[in-house]
Every structure is written in C-alpha cells, then in structure tokens.
C-alpha positions in Angstrom: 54.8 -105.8 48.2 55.3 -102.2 48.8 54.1 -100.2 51.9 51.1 -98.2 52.0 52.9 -95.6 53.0 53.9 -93.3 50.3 56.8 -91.7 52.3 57.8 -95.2 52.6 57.6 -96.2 48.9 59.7 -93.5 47.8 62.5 -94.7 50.7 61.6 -98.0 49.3 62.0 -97.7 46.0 65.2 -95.5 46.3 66.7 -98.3 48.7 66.1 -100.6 46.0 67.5 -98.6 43.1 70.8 -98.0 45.2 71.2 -101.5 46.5 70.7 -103.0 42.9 73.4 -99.9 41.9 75.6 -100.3 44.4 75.7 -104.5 44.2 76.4 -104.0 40.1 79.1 -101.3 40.9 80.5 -103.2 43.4 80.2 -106.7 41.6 82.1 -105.8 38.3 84.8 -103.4 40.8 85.2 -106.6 42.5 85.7 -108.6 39.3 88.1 -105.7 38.0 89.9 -106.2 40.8 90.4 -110.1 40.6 91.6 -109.4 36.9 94.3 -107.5 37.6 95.6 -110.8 39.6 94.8 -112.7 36.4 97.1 -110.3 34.7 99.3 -111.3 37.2 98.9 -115.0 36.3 99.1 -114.5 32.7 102.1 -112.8 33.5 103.5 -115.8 35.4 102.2 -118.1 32.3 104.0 -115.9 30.2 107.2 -115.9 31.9 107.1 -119.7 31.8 107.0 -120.1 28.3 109.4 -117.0 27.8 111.7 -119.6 30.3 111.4 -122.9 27.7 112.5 -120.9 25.0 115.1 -119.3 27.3 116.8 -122.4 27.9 116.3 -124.0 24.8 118.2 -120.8 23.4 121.3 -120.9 25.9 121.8 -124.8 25.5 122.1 -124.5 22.1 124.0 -121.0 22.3 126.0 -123.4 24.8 126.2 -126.7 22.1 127.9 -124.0 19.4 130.4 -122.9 22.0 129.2 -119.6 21.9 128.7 -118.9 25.6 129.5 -121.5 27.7 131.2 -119.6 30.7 127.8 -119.5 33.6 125.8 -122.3 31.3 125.1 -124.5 34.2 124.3 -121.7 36.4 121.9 -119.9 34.2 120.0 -123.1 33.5 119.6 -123.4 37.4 118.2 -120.0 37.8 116.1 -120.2 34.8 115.0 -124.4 36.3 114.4 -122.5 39.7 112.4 -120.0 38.5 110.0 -122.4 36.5 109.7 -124.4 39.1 108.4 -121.1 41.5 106.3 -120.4 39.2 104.6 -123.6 38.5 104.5 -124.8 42.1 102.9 -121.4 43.6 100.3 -121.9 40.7 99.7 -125.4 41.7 99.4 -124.9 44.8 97.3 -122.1 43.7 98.7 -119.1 45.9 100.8 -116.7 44.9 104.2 -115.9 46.9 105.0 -111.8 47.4 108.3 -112.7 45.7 106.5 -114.0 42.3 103.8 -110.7 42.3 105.7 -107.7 44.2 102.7 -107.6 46.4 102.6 -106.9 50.3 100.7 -110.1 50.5 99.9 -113.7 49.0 97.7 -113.8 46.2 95.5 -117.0 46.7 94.2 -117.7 42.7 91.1 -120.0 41.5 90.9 -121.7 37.7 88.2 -122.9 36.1 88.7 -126.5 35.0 90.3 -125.7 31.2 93.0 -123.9 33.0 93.4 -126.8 35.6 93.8 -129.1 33.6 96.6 -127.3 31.6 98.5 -126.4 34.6 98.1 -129.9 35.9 99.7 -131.2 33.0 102.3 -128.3 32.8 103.4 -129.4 35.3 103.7 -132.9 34.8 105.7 -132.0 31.7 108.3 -129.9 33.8 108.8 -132.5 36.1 109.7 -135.0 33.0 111.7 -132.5 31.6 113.6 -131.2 35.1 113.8 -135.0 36.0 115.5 -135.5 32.6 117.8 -132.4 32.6 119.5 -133.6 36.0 119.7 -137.5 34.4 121.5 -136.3 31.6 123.9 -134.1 33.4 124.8 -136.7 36.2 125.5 -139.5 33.0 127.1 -136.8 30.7 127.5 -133.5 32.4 126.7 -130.7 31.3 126.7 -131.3 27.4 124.5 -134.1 27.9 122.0 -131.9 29.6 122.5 -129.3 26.7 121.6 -132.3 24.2 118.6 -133.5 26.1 116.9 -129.9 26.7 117.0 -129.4 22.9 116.1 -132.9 22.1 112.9 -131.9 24.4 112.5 -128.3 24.8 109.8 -128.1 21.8 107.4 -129.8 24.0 107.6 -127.9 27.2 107.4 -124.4 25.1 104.2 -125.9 23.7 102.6 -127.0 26.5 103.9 -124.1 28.8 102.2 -121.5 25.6 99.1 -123.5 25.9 98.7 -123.0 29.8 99.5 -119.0 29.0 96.6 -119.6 26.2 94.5 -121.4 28.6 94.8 -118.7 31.1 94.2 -116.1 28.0 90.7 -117.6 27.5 89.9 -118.2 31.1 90.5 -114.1 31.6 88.3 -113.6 28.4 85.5 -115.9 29.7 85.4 -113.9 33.2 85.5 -110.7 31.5 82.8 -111.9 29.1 80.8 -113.0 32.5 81.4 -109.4 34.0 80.0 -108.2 30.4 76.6 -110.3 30.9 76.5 -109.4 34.4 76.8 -105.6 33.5 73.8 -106.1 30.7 71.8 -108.0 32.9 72.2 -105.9 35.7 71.9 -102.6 33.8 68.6 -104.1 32.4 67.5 -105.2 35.7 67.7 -101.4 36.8 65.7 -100.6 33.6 63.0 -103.2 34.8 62.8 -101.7 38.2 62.8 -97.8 37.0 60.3 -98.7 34.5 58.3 -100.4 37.3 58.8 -98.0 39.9 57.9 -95.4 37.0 54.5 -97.2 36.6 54.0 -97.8 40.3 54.3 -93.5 40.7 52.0 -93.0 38.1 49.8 -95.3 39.5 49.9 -94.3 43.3 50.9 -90.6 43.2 50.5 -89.1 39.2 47.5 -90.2 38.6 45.4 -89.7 41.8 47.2 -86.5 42.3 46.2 -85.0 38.8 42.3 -86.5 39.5 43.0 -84.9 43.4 43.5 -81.8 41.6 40.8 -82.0 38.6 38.0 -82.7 41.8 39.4 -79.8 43.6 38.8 -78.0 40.4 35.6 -79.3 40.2 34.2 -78.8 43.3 35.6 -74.6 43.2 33.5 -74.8 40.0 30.5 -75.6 42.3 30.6 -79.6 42.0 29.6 -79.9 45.4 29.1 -83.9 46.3 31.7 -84.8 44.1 33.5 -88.2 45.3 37.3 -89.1 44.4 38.2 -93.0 43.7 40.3 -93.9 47.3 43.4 -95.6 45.2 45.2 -97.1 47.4 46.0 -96.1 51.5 48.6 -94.2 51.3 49.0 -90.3 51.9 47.6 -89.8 48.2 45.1 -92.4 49.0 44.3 -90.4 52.3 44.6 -87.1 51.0 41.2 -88.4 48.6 39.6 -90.2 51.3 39.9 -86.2 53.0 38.4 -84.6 50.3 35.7 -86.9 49.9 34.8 -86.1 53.3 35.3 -82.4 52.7 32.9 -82.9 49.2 30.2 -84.6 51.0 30.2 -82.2 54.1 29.8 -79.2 51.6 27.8 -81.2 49.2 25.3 -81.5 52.5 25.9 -77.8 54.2 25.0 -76.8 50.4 21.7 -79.0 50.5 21.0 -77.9 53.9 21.4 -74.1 53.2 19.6 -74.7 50.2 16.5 -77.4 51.6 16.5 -75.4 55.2 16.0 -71.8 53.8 13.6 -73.4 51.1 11.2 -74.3 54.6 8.2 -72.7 55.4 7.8 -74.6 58.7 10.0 -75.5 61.9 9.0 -79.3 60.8 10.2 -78.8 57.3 13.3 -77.1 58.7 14.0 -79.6 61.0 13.1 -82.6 59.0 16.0 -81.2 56.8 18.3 -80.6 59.2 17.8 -84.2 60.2 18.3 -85.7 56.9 21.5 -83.1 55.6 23.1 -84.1 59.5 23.2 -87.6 59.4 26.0 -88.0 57.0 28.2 -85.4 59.1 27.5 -87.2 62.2 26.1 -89.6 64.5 22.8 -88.9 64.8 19.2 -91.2 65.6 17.2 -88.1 67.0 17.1 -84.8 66.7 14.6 -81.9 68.9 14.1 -78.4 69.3 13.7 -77.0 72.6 12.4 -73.5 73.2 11.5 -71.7 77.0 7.7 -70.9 77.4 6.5 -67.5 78.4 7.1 -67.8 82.1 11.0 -68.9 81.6 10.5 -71.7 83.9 10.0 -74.5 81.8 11.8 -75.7 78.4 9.7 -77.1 76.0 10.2 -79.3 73.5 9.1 -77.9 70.4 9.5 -80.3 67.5 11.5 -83.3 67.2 12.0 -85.8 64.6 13.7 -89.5 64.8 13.7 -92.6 63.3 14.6 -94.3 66.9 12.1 -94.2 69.7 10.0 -91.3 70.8 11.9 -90.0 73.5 8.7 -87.1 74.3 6.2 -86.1 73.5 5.7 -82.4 71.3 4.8 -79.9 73.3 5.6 -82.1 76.7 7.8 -79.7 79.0 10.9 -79.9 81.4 12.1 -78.4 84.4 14.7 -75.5 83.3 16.1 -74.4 86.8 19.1 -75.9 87.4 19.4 -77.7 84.3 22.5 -78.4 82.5 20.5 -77.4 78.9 18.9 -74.2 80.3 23.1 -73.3 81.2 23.7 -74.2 77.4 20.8 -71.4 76.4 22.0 -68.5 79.0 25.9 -69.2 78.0 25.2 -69.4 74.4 28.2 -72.4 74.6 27.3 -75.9 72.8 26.8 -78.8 75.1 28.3 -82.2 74.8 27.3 -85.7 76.7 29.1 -88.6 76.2 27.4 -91.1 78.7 23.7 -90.0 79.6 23.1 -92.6 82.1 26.4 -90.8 84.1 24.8 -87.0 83.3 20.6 -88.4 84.8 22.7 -89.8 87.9 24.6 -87.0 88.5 22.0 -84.6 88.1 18.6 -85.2 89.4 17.5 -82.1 87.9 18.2 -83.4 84.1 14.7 -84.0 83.1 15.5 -84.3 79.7 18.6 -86.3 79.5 17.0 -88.8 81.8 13.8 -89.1 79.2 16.4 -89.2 76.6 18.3 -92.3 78.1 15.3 -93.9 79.1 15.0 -93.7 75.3 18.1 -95.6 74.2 20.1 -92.0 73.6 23.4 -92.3 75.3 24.8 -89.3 74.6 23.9 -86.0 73.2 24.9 -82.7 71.4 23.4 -79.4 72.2 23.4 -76.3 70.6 21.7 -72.9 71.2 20.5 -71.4 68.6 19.7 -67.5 68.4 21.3 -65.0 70.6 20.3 -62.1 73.4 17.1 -61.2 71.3 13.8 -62.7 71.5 14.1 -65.8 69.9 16.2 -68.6 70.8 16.1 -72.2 71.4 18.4 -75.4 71.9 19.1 -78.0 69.3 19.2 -81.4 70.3 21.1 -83.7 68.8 21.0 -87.6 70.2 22.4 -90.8 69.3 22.0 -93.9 70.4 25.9 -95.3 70.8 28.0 -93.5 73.9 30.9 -90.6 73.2 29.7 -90.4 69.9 30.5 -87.2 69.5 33.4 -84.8 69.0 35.7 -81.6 68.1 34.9 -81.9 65.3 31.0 -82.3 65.6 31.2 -79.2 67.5 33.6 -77.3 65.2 31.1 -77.7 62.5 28.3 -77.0 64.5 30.5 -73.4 65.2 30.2 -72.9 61.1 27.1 -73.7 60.2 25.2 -72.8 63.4 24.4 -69.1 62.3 23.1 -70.2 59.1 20.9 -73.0 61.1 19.3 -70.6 63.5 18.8 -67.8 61.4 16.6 -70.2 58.8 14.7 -71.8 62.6 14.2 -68.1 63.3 13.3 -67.5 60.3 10.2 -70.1 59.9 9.6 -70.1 63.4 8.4 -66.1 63.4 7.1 -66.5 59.7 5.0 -68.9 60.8 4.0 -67.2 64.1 2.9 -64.8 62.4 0.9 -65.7 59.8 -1.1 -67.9 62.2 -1.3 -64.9 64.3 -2.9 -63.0 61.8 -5.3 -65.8 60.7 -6.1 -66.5 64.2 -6.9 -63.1 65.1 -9.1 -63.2 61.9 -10.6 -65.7 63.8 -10.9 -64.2 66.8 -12.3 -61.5 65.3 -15.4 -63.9 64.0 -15.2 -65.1 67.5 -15.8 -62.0 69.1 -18.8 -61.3 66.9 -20.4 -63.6 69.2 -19.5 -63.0 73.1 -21.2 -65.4 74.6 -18.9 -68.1 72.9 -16.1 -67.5 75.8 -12.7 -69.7 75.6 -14.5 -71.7 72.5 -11.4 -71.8 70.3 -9.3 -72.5 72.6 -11.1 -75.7 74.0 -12.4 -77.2 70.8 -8.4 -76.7 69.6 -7.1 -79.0 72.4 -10.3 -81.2 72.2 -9.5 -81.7 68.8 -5.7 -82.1 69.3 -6.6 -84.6 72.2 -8.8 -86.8 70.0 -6.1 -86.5 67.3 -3.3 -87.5 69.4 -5.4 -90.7 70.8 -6.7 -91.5 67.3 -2.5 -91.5 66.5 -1.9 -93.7 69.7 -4.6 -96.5 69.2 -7.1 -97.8 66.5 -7.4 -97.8 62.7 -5.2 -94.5 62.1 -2.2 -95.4 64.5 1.0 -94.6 62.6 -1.0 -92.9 59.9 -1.3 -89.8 62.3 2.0 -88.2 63.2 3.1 -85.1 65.4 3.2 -82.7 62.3 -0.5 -83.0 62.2 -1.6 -83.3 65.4 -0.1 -79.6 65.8 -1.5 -78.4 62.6 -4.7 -79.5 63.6 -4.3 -77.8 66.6 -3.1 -74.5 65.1 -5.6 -73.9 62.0 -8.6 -75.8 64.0 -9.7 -72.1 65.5 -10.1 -71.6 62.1 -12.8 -73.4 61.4 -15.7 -70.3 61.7 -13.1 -67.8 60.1 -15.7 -67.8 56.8 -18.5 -65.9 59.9 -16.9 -62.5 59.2 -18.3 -62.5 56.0 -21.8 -63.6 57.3 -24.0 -60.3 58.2 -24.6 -59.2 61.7 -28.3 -59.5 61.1 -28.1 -63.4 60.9 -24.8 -63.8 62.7 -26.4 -62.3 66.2 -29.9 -63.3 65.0 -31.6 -64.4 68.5 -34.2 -66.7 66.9 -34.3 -69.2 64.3 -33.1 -68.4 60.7 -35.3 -68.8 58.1 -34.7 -70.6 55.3 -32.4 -68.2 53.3 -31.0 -66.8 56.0 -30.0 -70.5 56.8 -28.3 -70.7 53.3 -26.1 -67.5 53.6 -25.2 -68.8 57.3 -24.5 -72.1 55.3 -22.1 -70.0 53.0 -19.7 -69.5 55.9 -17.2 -72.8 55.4 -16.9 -71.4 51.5 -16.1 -68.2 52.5 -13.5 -69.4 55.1 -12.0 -72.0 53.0 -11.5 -69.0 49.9 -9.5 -66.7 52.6 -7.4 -69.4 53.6 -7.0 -70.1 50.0 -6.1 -67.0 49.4 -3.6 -66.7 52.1 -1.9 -69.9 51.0 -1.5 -68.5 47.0 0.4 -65.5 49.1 2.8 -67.9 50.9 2.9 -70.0 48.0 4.2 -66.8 45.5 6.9 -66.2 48.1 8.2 -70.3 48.0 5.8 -71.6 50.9 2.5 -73.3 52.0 0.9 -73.8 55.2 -2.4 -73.7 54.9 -3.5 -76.7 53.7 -5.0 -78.3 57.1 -6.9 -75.2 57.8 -8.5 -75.0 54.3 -10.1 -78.7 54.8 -11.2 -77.9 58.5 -12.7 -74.2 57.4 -14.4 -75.9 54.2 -15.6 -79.3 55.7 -16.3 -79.5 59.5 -20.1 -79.1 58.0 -20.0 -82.4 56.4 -21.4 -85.2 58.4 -20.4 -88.9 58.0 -23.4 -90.1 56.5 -23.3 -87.3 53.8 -26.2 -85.1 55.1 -24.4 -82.0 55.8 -23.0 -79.1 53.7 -21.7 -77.4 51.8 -20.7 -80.3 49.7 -22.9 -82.9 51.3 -20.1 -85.2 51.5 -20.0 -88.5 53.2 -17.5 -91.1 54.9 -14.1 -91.0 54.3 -14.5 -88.5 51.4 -15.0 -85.3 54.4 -11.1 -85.1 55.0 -9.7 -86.4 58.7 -9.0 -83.3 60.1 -12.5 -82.0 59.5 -13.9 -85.2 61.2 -12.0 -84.6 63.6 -13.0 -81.0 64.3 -16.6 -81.5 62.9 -16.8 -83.6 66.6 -14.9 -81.3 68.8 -16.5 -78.2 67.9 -20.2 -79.9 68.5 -19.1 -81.3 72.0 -18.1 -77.7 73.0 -20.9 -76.3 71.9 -23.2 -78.4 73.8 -21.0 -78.5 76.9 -20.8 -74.2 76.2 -23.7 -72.3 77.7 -25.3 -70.3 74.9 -28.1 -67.9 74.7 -30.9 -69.8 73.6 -29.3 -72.9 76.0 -27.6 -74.3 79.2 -24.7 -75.8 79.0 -25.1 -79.7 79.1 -22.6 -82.1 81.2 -19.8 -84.0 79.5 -21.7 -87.2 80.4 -25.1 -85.9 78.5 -22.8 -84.6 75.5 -20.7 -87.7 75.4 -24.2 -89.7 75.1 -25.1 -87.9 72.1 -21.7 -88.0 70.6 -22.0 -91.6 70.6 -25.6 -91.7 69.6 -24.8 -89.5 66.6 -21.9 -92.0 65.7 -22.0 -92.8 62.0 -24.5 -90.4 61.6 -23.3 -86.9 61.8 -19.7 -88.3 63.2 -17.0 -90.6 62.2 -17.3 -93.3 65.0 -13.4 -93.8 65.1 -13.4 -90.0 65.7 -16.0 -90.7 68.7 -14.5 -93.7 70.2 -11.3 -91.8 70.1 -13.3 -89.0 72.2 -14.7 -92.2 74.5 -11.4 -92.9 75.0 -9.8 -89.7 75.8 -12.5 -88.5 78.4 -10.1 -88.0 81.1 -8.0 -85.5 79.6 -11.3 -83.8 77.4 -12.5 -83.4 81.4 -9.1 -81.7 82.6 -9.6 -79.3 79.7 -13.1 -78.9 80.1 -12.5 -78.3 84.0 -9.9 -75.8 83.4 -11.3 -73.8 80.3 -15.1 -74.5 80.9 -17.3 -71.8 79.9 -19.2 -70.2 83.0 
C-alpha cells in the first residue's frame, strides 16, 4: 500500500524502480561474473581432453620409435596435470596454480555436470591405475601399449565432461536470459502501474484542481472538487473546497444581506451565510442607547436558547464589549464561565453562559460616525473560535456593517417619517398626550405575553412583537385625511359625519400602501404590519365593526391586538368629553367586552400582563 503522502509516493515509487534496477543489474553482473569462472572450468575440461589425446599421441609417437627420449617423463607431467585438474574439480575448488588467480575459485555443478565429472574421474583412476600396472610388468612399452589400447575411452568421456560443462554454461546463461526478460518486464509492470497510480493521484485531480479553479474565476462560486485520496493533491482539493464554499457563502451573503430591507432580514442572513464558515448557535446585535450608558441588544437570532430578550439592556461601563466598540478591535472568548467570574461587570457574557454559550466572537461594526454597533457571535462548545474566524471577520466586516448600516438608517427613517405622519394626526388632537407611545408598549406587552403563554406561543416571535410595536402608532395615520370640522368636533357626529370619520382606517391603510409600492420599486417591503393595524383595529371580534365588518380570526392578529390596546388607553386617557377611568374599571370592561368587540386571548393576555401595563401606565399616564 502506498502512503498518503504524495512526497512520499514519488520517494516510494522511485525507491522501488531503483531497487528492482539495481537487483536486475546486479543479479545478471553477478552471474556474468560467475561465468567468467565457468570459462575457466571449460577451460580446465578442455585441457583434459586436449591431455587424453596428448598422450595417446606421444605413446604411439613413442611405439613407432619416433620420439622416445623424455616418453616416461612427459607422460608424468601430462598424468600430473590431469590428475590437478580432475581432483581440484572434484573437490570442487579451484587452486591459484590451475586459474592464475590471486585466490581459490570454489565452483558449483548442477547435477548433469556432476555426474560426468564423477565418472571422469572414475575413468582416470582406471586408466592412471592401469598405466602404472603396465609399466611396473612391462616398463615403459607396456604402458605405451595399454594407453592406446584405452585411450579412446578416456578422450570420450573427458570430451563429454567439457560437453557437459558446455551445456551447463548455456543453461545458466539461458537462466540469466529469463531473469533479464522477466525482470525487464517486471519494471514494465511497475512503470506502467506507477504510470496509472500518477494519473490517478496527481494527473487527474490536478487537471480537475485546475478546471474548478477555472471555474470558480468564471464566477462558479460553490463549486465542490471530488477529495481523491489524502495526499497533498487530495489536500490541495479539500483547500479549495473550503475556499469555494467560503466564497460561494461571502457571495450569498453580499448578495442576500444587501438584498435586506430590515436589520432582521440582514441578520437572519448573516446567520444562515455564517454558519458554514464557522461555529456558530447564536448570533445578536448590540447597539448603545441615547445616553451611552447602556448597550442594548438590538436583534438577535438563534436556533439554541434565548439568551435575552430584544430590546433588554446591559451595563456598558466597564464592560469588556463596550472596550470592543470604543477600540474598534474584534473580541474573542474562549471560556465564558472564566470571562462572567473574572468580571463582575460582564452582564452580557454572564446571560450568555447562563444560556449554554461558552464562548463568543465580537465584532464592532461601523466606525467614529454615528452609527455603530457590536456583532455577537456565540456558540455553544468552548474555544471555538479562531485566527482564522477573525481574519475573515477582518474581510468581510466592511461589507457587513455597511449593509447593517445601511437597513438600520433606511429603516429608521422611513418609520420616522411615517411616524411623524402620525404624529402629525396626533397632534390634531392635543388632548391625546403620550397616546402613541403607551398604546405602542401596551400593545407590544400584550404581544410579548400572548408569545410567552397560550394558544399563539411559538406562533409569535421577536420580529413581530417589534413590528407591532413600530407601525402600531400608526394605526390613526388615515385622521389627516379626516377634516378638522369632524376631527375636533366637540359633540357627537352625526350620521355622515360618522361615515367620513369611519373612512379613516381606508385612508391610512392606502398611505401605507402607497409607501410600501415605494420601498417595494426600490427591492424592499416593510409595511405590511402597519397596513393590517391602520386598516383593521376597527374590526371587532364578533364582526360588528368597520370598515369591513370583519369577524374572528378573519381581523388580522396584529389588529386584535391593537384594536384592545388602543381602547384601554383611551379609557384610562382623560379626554374632553371624559375623565380618565382606573386600570381596574378599564380592565373590567375589557373583559366584559371579551368576544364581543375583543379577541379574548388578546384580553386574557392583557389580564395577564397587568403588572407591567401598570408600570407603563404609571410612568406615561396622561395627566
């Protein structure tokens, strides 16, 4: 098996092509080598037959009495030598004397050649044995007569060793052959392999590294690389995938965030684009309120627990996230519990722990202008974030706060404008004091509790307890088209006057209309909430009111909601034609006109809520 490691495969791969190399080179040098000694031995072999025929030729040169004068002498060197030669390859080792080497040359037969030499030498033993017989009984003629009598045989048998050494030689030289074949297409086998294995692990995911690259410089953002393998290759893709899906969700997120008309939307997107470039189970904006001492959090949106509440604020002085928003320099904790110890003053880190957040990103957005705020990232595992979090935090967090900014002033400006529409229809009436601004919170108090408890809990979330807050001094804005003459009328209206004074929910849902087909030419819409409060807070639940007469659950929430805030205001306000009545006389009514001119859940959500509809009361009341 081959490491993962591409570095590594090539070293691999390399070590294996030069060991297999270097074992074939060395093999058949090795074998070359032992054939030159098997020249040597054929050599020998040779020189034995040559020394048959040898003295065959001088005992029959010796018989004619043509050279008689060192006979016996030569046929002892000639015996001598034989013998050398047959003993040394006997005894299989070669003497220095017999090879003109430095050394002894030690020798190994396969069993044809044995078996030759074996008998070789049997034969020469005969034939010596006979030789010194025949000279001792007859001298030297004798011996002359017996080696021709018998030489025939020992040339034959000492050419058939030479032969049998012949085709041993041919046999190992043949093996060396097949050796050489098989080794030289072993190498083939391994190159081809090795060939298949690049293609496989570096060709081929290189060339599809390089056609995503291409791709995603064509604007193929998101596009995803098959991980072949864990080597670098293998890494290099797992690197770009990250890279793709980071710019495929910076892309979204430039894209969804500067498609937002609201801080929700903005952050909702934020949310969703984040949480594949890091940890994240919560995520809040803080902003300072108008005195500077206080941070407040703004929005937030999770899919853990609710670490605040919207809206709900924290101490600033002394706090590590207020230090964040002055220094402009992110913020990163790795172990809440260790940061709400440490500092007593960390309001917010100590709600976020008590949440299950154990540890946290902050980042400010904006800069020395008027806006800015903190993002909040939490999550709900410790040191989850790091250098790299931040780092792209660094690159996108112009881009981030410049869309927040963006919606956030957008938005706080067209309410500002609507509002002071409805101001202005507020002011038409001057005896109406802080109205607005207590039948807002009313209404945002019954909503919140409605949210918390009964029927609609979990069907009620943050986004529209603050809308209903924000558009509900809306709900008269149709009066500025309602004349002075029955606007300020001191006495009853008669019965058309009653009608155009009826008109007023049309007229205010038709402006708000028209506002929203503005913001929606321009990509937006934000008016939705305050068009069903303006056009329905008339209606009553058991379908007697106007302008549609509607009934039940057919008069949207939100105006239910308002419909029964507005009226307890009005009879807690002091008016001209009236005296304010106590919250305990208005609450009886409320309750009485339950199912009748109110949506009981709306009431008993009132009922339930007294204590904080008394704080506002106490604080805002109309004197």
């Amino acid at each position: 098996m081959l490491p993962r490691s591409l570095n590594a495969q090539l070293r691999a791969s390399m070590l294996l092509l030069f060991v297999v190399s270097a074992g074939s080179v060395g093999f058949t040098l090795y074998e070359l080598d032992l054939r030159k000694h098997d020249y040597v031995i054929l050599n020998l072999s040779g020189q034995l037959h040559a020394i048959a025929r040898t003295i065959g030729e001088q005992s029959l040169r010796y018989r004619e009495g043509v050279d008689d004068s060192r006979y016996e002498e030569a046929i002892a060197d000639q015996s001598k030598r034989y013998e050398l030669i047959v003993s040394s390859l006997s005894n299989r080792l070669l003497e220095p004397e017999l090879t003109g080497r430095s050394d002894p040359l030690t020798c190994s037969w396969d069993e044809q050649s044995i078996g030759q030499l074996n008998l070789t030498a049997t034969t020469w033993r005969e034939f010596r044995q006979g030789m010194e017989v025949a000279q001792l009984a007859g001298g030297s003629r004798a011996m002359a007569d017996y080696i021709i009598a018998n030489e025939a045989h020992l040339i034959t048998v000492s050419g058939n060793l030479s032969g049998a050494f012949q085709s041993m030689m041919e046999g190992k030289m043949r093996l060396i052959a097949l050796y050489d074949k098989i080794a030289l297409g072993g190498l083939v086998m391994i190159i081809v392999v090795l060939l298949t294995l690049f293609t496989l692990t570096f060709s081929r995911p290189l060339r599809s590294t390089l056609e995503g690259i291409n791709r995603i410089t064509q604007g193929e953002f998101g596009f995803q690389l098959t991980v072949e393998g864990n080597n670098e290759i293998g890494q290099i893709a797992k690197a770009f995938n990250t890279l793709s899906c980071r710019l495929y969700s910076l892309f979204r997120l430039s894209e969804r965030i500067n498609s937002a008309s609201t801080v929700e939307e903005s952050l909702r997107f934020v949310f969703d684009e984040f949480r594949s470039l890091l940890p994240l189970q919560w995520v809040g904006m803080l902003t300072r309120d108008a005195s500077g001492e206080l941070l407040v959090l703004d929005r937030c949106y999770a899919e853990g627990k609710k670490v605040a509440a919207e809206g709900e604020s924290f101490a600033a002085e002394g706090s590590l996230l207020i230090q964040a928003l002055e220094q402009g320099k992110p913020l990163q904790l790795d172990d809440l519990v260790t940061v709400a110890s440490e500092n007593p003053q960390a309001q917010f880190a100590s709600r976020l722990r008590e949440a299950g957040y154990h540890s946290a990103l902050i980042y400010p957005l904006g800069g020395k202008g008027e806006w800015s705020a903190l993002l909040v990232f939490a999550a709900q595992e410790s040191g989850a974030y790091n250098r790299d979090h931040l780092e792209l935090l660094d690159n996108i967090a112009g881009q981030v706060g410049n869309s927040f900014e963006r919606t956030v002033v957008t938005e706080n400006l067209v309410i500002s404008a609507i509002s002071g529409l409805a101001k202005l229809a507020e002011s038409r009436d001057p005896e109406t004091g802080d109205h607005l601004l207590r039948m807002a919170r009313y209404s945002a108090i019954i909503a919140e509790e409605m949210r918390r408890e009964g029927p609609y809990a979990g069907k009620i979330d943050g986004d529209l307890v603050r809308d209903i807050l924000r558009f509900a001094p809306m709900h008269d804005i149709g009066k500025v088209g309602i004349e002075d003459r029955i606007l300020l009328k001191p006495s009853q209206l008669d019965g058309d006057e009653r009608r155009e004074m009826e008109l007023h929910p049309l007229i205010g849902a038709e402006v708000l209309r028209r506002c929203d087909a503005q913001m929606k030419a321009v990509g937006h819409s934000m008016f939705q909430i305050g068009i069903e409060i303006a056009e329905a807070h008339h209606e009553k639940f058991d379908g007697s009111g106007y302008p549609h007469g509607l009934k039940g659950e057919d008069i949207p929430l939100t105006a239910r909601i308002v419909a029964a805030a507005d009226v307890f205001d009005a009879l807690t306000s002091r008016r001209p034609y009236k005296e304010a009545w106590s919250v305990e006389s208005a609450l009886k009514v409320m309750a009485d006109e339950a199912g009748k001119h109110f949506d009981p859940e709306v009431v008993a959500a009132l009922m339930r809520a007294q204590a904080k509809i008394k704080d506002v009361y106490d604080k805002h009341r109309h004197v």
